[in-house]
N, C-alpha and C positions, 0 to 999 in steps of 0.2 A: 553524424551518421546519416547515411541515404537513406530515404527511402522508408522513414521510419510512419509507422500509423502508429495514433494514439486513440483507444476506443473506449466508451465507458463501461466498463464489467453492468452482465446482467448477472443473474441469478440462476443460468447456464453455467456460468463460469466459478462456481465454490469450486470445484477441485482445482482449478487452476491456479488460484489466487490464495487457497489452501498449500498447495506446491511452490508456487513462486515464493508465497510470504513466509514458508518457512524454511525453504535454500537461503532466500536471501536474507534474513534475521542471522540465520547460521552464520553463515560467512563472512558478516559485516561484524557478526558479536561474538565469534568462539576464539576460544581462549581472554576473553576478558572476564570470565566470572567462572562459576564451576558449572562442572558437566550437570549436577543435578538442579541449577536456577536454570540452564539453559535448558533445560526440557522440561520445565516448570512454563517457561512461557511459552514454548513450543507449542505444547500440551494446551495449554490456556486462551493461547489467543490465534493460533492455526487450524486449529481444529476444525470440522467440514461444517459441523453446528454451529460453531462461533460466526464464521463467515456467512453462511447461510442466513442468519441472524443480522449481520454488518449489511447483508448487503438486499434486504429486506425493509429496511427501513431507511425511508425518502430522504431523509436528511445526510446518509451516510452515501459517499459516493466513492467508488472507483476507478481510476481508467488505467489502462495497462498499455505499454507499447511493443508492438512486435516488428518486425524485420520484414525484409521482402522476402522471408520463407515464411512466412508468418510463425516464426518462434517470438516464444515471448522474453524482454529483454528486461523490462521491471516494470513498475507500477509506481501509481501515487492514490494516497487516501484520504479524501478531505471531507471534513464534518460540516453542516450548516449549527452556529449553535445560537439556541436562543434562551438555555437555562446558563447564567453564568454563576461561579464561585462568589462573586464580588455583585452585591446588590446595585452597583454605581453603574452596572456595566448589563444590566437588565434591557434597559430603554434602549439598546444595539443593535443590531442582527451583525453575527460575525460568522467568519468560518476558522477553521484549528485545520493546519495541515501535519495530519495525524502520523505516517509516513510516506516515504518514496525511497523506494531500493530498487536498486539494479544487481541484476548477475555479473558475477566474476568479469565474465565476458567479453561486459559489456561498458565498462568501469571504462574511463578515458575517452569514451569515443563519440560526446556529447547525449547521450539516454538522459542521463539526471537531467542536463540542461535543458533538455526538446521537453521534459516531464511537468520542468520547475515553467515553463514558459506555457505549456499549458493549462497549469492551475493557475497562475496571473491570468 
C-alpha cells in the first residue's frame, strides 16, 4: 500500500485504538467462539481504561498505520518484557509482540507486512 504512515499511539489516542482494537478483534475472531466470550474480551481488554492503562506504561507500546486520508488501517502492540514466566529467561531483556490487526479493508494490501517490518 502507498503511502502508508506508521505512528506510535500517544495517550491521545485511547479511543482510537479502543475502536480500532475492538473492530478488528471482531472481525478477525467472530464466529469462532460464542457471542458471550466475545464481549467478554471486548469488554475486558478494549475498554477506554484498559487502554488508557496499556498505553500508560513505558514498556507497553503502540503504533498504528493510517493512509494518505489519514484513516486508520491497523495497529501493532509490542511489550518491552523484563519479568519472565521461566527464571532461565530473567537475565534477557526481550519484547512479546502482543498483537497486530488490520481492518477488513485493509487485509491483502500489504498493512500487516509495512506493520510486521516495522516492529523488526
Amino acid at each position: 500500500m502507498q503511502n502508508l504512515t506508521i505512528r506510535q499511539a500517544t495517550p491521545n489516542d485511547v479511543e482510537l485504538i479502543s475502536t480500532l482494537g475492538s473492530k478488528t478483534f471482531y472481525d478477525t475472531f467472530s464466529g469462532t467462539c460464542t457471542i458471550a466470550d466475545m464481549n467478554f474480551v471486548l469488554d475486558k481488554f478494549f475498554n477506554k481504561n484498559q487502554v488508557a492503562q496499556e498505553l500508560k506504561d513505558e514498556k507497553d507500546n503502540f503504533f498504528i498505520a493510517f493512509d494518505e486520508q489519514n484513516q486508520a488501517l491497523g495497529y501493532y502492540r509490542i511489550k518491552l518484557q523484563h519479568d519472565h514466566p521461566f527464571d532461565a529467561l530473567n537475565n534477557f531483556n526481550s519484547i512479546e509482540l502482543k498483537r497486530l490487526y488490520c481492518i477488513n479493508e485493509a487485509k491483502g494490501k500489504g498493512v500487516a507486512k509495512a506493520l510486521m517490518n516495522h516492529a523488526f
